[in-house]
C-alpha positions, 0 to 999 in steps of 0.5 A: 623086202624085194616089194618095199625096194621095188615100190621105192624104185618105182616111186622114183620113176614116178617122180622122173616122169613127172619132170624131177631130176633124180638120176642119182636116185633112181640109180640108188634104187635100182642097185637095192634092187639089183641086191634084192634079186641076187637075194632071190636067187639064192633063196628060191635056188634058182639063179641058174634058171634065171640067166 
């Protein structure tokens, strides 16, 4: 799940650089990201070393 949601952020980001206005989404993608890294944290018992 953590490469599906940072491809789909990154396609976002694509899209910005060739000129679309998607603001809203980006943001959307970057909060499932946000998620995704919390996630992580608490899965590889790390969020401690990691701020």
């Amino acid at each position: 799940m953590m490469f599906e949601e940072m491809a789909e952020l990154q396609k976002e980001l694509c899209k910005n650089a060739r000129g679309k206005d998607n603001r809203a989404e980006i943001a959307e993608e970057i909060a499932d990201v946000h998620i995704m890294l919390d996630q992580m944290e608490i899965l590889h018992n790390c969020k401690e070393l990691s701020r």
